[in-house]
C-alpha positions as CSV (number, residue, x, y, z in Angstrom):
1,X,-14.1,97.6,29.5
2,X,-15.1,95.9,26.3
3,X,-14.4,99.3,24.6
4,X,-10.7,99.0,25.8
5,X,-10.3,95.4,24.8
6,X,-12.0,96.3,20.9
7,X,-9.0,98.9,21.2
8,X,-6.5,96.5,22.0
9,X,-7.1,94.1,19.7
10,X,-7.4,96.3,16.5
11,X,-4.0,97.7,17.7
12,X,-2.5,94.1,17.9
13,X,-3.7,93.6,13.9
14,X,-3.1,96.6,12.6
15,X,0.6,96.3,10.9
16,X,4.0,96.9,12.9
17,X,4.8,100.9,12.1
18,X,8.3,101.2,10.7
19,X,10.1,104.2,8.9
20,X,8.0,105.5,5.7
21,X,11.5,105.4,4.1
22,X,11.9,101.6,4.6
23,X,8.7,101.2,2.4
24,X,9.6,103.4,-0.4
25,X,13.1,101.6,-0.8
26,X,13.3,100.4,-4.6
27,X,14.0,96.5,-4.9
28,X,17.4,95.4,-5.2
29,X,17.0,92.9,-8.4
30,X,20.3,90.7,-7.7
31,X,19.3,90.0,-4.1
32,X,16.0,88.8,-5.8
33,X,17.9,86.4,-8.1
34,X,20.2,85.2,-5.3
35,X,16.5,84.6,-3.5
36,X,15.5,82.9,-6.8
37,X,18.4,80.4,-7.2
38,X,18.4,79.2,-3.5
39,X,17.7,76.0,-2.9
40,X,18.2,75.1,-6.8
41,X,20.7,72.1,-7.6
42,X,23.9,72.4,-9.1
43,X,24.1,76.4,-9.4
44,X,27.7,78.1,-10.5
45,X,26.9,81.1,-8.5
46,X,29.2,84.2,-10.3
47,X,26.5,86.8,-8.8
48,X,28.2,87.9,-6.4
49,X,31.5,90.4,-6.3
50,X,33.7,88.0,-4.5
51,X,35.8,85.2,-5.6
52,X,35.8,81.9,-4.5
53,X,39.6,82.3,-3.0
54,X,39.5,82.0,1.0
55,X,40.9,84.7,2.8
56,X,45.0,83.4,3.0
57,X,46.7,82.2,5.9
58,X,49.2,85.2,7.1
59,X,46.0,86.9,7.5
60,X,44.1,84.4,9.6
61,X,47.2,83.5,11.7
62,X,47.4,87.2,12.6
63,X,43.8,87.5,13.6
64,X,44.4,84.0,15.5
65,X,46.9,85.5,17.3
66,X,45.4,88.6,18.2
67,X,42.7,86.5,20.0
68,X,45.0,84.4,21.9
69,X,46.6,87.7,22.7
70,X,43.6,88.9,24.1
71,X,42.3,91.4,21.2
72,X,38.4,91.1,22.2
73,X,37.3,94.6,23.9
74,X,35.8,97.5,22.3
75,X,38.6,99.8,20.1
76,X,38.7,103.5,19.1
77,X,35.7,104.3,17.5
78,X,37.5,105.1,13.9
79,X,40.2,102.3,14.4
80,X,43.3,101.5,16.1
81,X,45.9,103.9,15.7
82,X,47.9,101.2,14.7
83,X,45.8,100.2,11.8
84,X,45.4,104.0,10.8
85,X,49.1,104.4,10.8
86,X,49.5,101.5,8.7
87,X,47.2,102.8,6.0
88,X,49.1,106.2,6.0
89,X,52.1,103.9,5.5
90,X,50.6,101.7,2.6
91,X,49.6,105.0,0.7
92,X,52.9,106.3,1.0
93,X,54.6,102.8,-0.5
94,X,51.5,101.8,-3.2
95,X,50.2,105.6,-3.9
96,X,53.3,107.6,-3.6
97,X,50.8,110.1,-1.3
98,X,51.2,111.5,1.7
99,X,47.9,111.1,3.9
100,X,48.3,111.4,7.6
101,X,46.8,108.9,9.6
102,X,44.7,111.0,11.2
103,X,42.9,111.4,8.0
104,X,42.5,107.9,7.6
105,X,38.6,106.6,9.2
106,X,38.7,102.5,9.8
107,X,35.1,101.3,9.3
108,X,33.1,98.1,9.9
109,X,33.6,97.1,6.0
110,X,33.2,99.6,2.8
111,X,29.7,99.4,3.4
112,X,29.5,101.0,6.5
113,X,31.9,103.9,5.1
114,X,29.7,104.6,2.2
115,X,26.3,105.1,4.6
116,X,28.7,106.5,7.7
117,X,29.9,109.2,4.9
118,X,26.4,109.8,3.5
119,X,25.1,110.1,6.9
120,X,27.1,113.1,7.7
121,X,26.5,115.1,4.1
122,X,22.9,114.6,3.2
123,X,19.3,114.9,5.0
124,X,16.1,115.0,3.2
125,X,15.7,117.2,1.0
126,X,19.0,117.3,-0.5
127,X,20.3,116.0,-3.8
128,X,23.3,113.3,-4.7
129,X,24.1,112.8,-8.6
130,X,25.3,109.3,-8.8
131,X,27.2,108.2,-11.9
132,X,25.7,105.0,-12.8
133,X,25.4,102.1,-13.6
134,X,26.4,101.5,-9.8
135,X,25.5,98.3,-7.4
136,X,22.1,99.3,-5.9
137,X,23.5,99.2,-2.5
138,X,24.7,102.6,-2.5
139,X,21.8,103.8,-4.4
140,X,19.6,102.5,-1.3
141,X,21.9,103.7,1.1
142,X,21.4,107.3,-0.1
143,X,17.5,106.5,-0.1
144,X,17.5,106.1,3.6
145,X,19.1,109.5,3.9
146,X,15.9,110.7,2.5
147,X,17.9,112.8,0.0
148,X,17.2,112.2,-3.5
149,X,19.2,110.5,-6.0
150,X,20.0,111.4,-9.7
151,X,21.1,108.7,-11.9
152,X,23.8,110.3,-14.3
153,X,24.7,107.7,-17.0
154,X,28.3,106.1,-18.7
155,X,27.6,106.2,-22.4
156,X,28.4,103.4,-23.8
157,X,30.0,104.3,-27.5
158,X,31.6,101.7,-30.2
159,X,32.2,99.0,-27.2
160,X,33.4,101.3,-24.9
161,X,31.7,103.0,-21.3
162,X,32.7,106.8,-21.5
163,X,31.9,109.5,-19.2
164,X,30.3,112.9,-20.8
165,X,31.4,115.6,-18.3
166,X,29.0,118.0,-19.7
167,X,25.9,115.6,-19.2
168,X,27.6,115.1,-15.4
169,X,27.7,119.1,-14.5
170,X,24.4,119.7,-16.6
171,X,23.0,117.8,-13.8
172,X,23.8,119.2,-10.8
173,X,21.6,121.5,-8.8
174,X,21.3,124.2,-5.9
175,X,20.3,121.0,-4.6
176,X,23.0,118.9,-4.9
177,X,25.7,118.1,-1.8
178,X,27.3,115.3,-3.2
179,X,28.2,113.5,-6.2
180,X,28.7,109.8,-5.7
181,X,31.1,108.0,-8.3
182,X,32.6,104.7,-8.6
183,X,35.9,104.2,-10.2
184,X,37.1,101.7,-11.1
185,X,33.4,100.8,-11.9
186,X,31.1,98.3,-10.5
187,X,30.2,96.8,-13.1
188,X,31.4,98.0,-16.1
189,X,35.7,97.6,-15.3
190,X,35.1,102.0,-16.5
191,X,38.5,103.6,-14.9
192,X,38.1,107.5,-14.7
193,X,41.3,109.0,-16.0
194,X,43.3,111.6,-14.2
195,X,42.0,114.6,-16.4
196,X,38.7,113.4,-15.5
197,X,38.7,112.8,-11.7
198,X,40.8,116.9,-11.8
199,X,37.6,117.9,-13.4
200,X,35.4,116.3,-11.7
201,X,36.8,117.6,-8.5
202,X,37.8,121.3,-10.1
203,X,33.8,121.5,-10.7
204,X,33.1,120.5,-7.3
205,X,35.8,122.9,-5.3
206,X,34.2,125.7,-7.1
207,X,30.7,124.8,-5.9
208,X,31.2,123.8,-2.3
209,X,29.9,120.4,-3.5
210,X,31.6,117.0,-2.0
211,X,32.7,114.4,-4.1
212,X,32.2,110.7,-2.8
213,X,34.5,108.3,-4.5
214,X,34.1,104.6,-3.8
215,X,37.4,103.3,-5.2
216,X,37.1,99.8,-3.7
217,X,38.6,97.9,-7.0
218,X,41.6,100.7,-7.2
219,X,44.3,98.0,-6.9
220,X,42.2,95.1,-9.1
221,X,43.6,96.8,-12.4
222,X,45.5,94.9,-15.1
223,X,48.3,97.2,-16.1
224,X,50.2,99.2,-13.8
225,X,50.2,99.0,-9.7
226,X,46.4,101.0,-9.1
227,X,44.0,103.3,-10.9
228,X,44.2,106.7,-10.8
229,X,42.7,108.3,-7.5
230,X,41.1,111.2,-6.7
231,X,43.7,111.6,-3.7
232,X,46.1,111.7,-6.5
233,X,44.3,115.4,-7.5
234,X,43.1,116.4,-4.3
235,X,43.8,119.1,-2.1
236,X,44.3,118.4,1.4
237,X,41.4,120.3,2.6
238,X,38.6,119.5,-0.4
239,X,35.4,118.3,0.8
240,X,36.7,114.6,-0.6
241,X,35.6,111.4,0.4
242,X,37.5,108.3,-0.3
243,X,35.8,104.9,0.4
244,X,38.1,101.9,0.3
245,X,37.5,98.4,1.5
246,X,39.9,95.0,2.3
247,X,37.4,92.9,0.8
248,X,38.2,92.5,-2.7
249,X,42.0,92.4,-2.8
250,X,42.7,90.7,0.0
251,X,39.7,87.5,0.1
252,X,38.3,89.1,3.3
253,X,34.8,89.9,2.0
254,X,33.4,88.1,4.8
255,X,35.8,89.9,7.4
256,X,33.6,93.6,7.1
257,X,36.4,95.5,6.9
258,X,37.2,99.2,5.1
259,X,38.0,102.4,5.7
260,X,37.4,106.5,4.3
261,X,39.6,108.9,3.4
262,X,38.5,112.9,4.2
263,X,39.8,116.2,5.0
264,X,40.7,116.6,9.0
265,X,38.1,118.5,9.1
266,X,35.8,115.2,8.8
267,X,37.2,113.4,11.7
268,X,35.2,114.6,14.3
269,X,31.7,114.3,11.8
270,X,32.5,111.0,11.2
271,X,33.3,109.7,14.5
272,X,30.1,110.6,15.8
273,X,28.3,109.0,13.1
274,X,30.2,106.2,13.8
275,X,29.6,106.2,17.6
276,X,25.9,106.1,17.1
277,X,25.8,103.3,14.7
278,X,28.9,100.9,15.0
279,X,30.7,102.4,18.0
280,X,33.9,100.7,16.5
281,X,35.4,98.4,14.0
282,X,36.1,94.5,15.6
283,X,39.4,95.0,17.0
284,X,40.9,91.6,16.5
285,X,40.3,92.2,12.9
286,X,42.4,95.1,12.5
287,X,45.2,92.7,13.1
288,X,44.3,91.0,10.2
289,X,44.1,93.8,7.7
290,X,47.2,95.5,9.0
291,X,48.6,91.8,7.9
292,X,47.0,92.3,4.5
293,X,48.5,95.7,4.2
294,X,51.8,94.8,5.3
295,X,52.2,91.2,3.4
296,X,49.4,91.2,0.7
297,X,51.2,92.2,-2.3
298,X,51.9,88.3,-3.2
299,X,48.6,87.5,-2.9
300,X,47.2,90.1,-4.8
301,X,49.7,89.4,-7.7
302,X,48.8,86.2,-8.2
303,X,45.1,86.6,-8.1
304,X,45.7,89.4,-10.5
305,X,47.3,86.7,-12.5
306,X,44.2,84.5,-12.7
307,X,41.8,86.8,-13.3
308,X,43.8,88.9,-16.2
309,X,43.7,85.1,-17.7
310,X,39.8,84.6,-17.0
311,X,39.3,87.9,-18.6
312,X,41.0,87.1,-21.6
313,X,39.1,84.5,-21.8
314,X,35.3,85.0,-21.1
315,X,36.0,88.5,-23.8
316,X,37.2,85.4,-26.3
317,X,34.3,83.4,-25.4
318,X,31.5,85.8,-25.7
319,X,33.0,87.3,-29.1
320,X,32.6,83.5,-30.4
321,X,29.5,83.7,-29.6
322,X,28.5,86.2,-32.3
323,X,25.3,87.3,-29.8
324,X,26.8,89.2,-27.1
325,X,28.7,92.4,-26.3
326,X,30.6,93.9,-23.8
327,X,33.4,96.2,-23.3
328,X,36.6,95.2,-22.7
329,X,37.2,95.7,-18.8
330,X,39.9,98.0,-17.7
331,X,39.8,96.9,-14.4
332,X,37.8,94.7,-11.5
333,X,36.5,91.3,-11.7
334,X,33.3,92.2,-14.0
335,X,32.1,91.4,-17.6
336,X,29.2,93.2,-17.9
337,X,27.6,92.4,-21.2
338,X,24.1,92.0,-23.2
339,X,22.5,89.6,-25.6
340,X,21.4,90.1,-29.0
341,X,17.2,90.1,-28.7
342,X,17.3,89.9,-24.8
343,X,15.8,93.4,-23.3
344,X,14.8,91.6,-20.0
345,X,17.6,91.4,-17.9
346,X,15.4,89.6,-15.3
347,X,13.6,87.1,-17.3
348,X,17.5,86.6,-18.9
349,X,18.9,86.1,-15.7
350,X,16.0,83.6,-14.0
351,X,16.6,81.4,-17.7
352,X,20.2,80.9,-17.1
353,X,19.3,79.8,-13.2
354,X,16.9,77.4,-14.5
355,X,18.2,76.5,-17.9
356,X,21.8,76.6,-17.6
357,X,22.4,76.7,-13.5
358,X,24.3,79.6,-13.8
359,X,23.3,82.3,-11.4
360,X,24.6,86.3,-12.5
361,X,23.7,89.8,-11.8
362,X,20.9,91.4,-13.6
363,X,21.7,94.6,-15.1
364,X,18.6,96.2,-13.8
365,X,20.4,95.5,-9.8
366,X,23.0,98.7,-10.9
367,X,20.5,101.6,-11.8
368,X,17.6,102.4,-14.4
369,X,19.8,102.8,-17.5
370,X,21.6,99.5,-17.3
371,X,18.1,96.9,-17.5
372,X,19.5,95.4,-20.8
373,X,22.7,93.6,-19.0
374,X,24.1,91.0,-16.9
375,X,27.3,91.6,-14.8
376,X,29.4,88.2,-14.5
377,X,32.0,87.9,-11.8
378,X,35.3,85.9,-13.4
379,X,36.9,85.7,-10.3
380,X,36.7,82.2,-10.2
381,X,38.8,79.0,-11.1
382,X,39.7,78.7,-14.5
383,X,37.7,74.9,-14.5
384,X,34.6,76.9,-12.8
385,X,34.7,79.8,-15.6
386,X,34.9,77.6,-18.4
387,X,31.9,75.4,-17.2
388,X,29.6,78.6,-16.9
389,X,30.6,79.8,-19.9
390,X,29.5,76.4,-21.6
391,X,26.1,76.5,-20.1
392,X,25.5,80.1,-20.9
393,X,26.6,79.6,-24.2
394,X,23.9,76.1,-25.0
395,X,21.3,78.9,-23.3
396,X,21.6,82.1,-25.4
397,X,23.1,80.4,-28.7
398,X,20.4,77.8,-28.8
C-alpha cells in the first residue's frame, strides 16, 4: 500500500508531459518585448502589425445584423458559399482573375490558413525553405509540423532588400515540399516582381514542389491598386497556395478572419484539416467581411492616404538622423531599419521601452539573419508617429 502511494506521489511531481515539439519551439523575441513593456507607463506601442483605426461601421452594422438575424450556428467548414462567391467576385473586379469560388478556402483568420495549409503538405521529416526575414509566427508554425525550416535570406544591397534566385533554388533539396514566401514582405515593404514570382513558380512546377505565398499586405501598396500575385502567373492546377487575410486592409485584425487560395484539387485536403481543428469560420463574421469586400475600397483609400504620408515621413525622419538606415518600403505598414553601433536588436529594443516608452519589433522576432533591426509599424496617427519618432530620436542620437 505505501508502495502505491510513493508511486502516486512521485507521479503527481514529476512535470505535466506535453508534445517534445512544444519544447523545442524557438522564442518568439517580439512577444518577449510586448511581455517586457506590459504594465510600463506611457508606452507608444508600434510593435505590433495593426493600426490603431477601429474596424469601420458598414462592417460592424453588417455583423450586427447578422446576429439579430440569427447568424449564430455552426457554417460550412471552408465558409459560406456566400462569402466564397464573393471572394471569386472581388478577384475578378480588384485582380482581373478568374478564381472560382470553389477554389476559394474561408479560414478562422490568415493564421489559421498558414498552419491549416502547412498541416496538409509537411510531416516530419520533410523540408520548407522560407525566404526570410519573416514574422516568427510562420516560422513556428512550420516547427510544429516537425518538418524542418531553412531560412533563405533578402540581400539587402545599396539600401535596397533584393532577392538572389540562385541562392533560393541552391537551397532546395530532395527534401524540400514547400517553399514559404511573403510578398509583399513582413517586414521589409520587399514586393516580388512578376518575373520573379514566374520563376519562382516555373522552378517549383518542374519539381513537384508547392509554393506557399502569404500575400496578406497585397493591397497595402502605394502605387497602383495591388502587388503582383502569384495567381497572376499561376496555372490553375499548380500546387499553389495563396494565404490572404481581412485583417490589415480592412481594421478587422481582431475579427480572425482570412482565407487560401489552392488548386481544386486542395479542397477536399483542406477541409479535413479544417474539420479537425476549427470545424468552421464564425458565421456571423462572414457577414462582415463580405461587407468589407463589397464596400471597403473607401476605407482602404484613405488609410492608404495616411500611411503613404507617415511613410514619407518616418524615411525623412530617420535620414535626419544621420544614424539609421532602412530601405524605402514598397509596400505595407513597415520601416524596418538599423542603427549605427547597435548589433543587439534586443537590448535596442528593451532601451527604447525604458528610455524613450516606445515599444517596436526586434529584428531578431523575423528570422536569424535579421538580429541587427527593428521593424516600426507607421500605421498610426500622424500626432502618435511624430511623438515616437521624437523619443527614438533623444534615445539613439543622444
Amino acid at each position: 500500500m505505501m508502495k502505491d502511494q510513493d508511486k502516486s506521489e512521485k507521479i503527481q511531481k514529476e512535470e505535466p508531459k506535453f508534445r517534445p515539439v512544444l519544447h523545442a519551439l524557438t522564442a518568439n523575441p517580439g512577444a518577449e518585448m510586448m511581455r517586457y513593456a506590459d504594465g510600463k507607463k506611457d508606452i507608444i506601442t508600434l510593435g505590433q502589425g495593426e493600426g490603431d483605426a477601429p474596424t469601420p461601421d458598414f462592417i460592424c452594422d453588417a455583423v450586427a445584423q447578422a446576429l439579430k438575424d440569427g447568424q449564430t450556428f455552426y457554417g460550412p467548414i471552408l465558409g459560406s458559399n456566400e462569402l466564397r462567391t464573393c471572394l471569386s467576385d472581388y478577384y475578378q473586379r480588384i485582380y482581373n482573375l478568374d478564381i472560382p469560388s470553389d477554389r476559394v478556402f474561408v479560414t478562422s483568420s490568415g493564421s489559421t490558413a498558414m498552419h491549416l495549409s502547412l498541416a496538409a503538405l509537411v510531416d516530419k521529416g520533410d523540408e520548407v525553405v522560407a525566404v526570410t526575414p519573416i514574422w516568427k509566427n510562420l516560422l513556428g508554425a512550420v516547427e510544429l509540423t516537425q518538418a524542418s525550416t531553412k531560412q533563405v535570406s533578402l540581400d539587402y544591397i545599396d539600401d535596397k532588400w533584393q532577392l538572389d534566385l540562385d541562392k533560393l533554388f541552391g537551397a532546395i533539396t530532395e527534401a524540400t515540399k514547400v517553399i514559404l514566401i511573403v510578398t509583399p514582405s513582413n517586414p521589409t515593404g520587399w514586393t516580388a516582381r512578376l518575373d520573379e514570382l514566374r520563376a519562382i513558380l516555373d522552378f517549383a512546377r518542374e519539381r513537384g514542389i508547392w509554393v506557399l505565398s502569404d500575400e496578406v499586405y497585397g493591397r497595402l501598396v502605394y502605387e497602383g491598386v495591388r502587388a503582383p500575385s502569384f495567381l497572376d502567373v499561376a496555372r490553375e492546377d499548380d500546387l499553389l497556395l495563396v494565404v490572404n487575410s481581412f485583417s490589415k486592409s480592412w481594421a478587422m485584425t481582431g475579427w480572425r478572419l482570412g482565407w487560401i487560395v489552392g488548386p481544386r484539387v486542395a479542397e477536399d485536403k483542406i477541409r479535413d484539416v479544417a474539420l479537425y481543428n476549427k470545424l468552421c469560420p464564425p458565421t456571423f463574421t462572414q457577414f462582415g467581411a463580405m461587407a468589407a469586400l463589397e464596400h471597403g475600397e473607401k476605407f482602404l483609400k484613405s488609410q492608404l492616404s495616411l500611411w503613404h504620408s507617415n511613410r514619407d515621413l518616418v524615411v525623412k525622419r530617420f535620414k535626419a538622423m544621420g544614424n539609421v538606415h532602412m530601405s524605402y518600403p514598397e509596400s505595407t505598414f513597415y520601416a524596418f531599419f538599423k542603427v549605427d553601433g547597435e548589433d543587439d536588436c534586443i537590448v535596442l529594443t528593451k532601451r527604447l521601452i525604458d528610455e524613450a516608452g516606445v515599444l517596436l519589433s526586434p529584428g531578431s522576432a523575423f528570422g536569424k539573419e535579421a538580429k541587427g533591426y527593428i521593424r516600426l509599424c507607421f500605421a498610426v496617427s500622424e500626432a502618435r508617429l511624430s511623438e515616437a519618432l521624437d523619443r527614438i530620436e533623444r534615445v539613439i542620437c543622444k
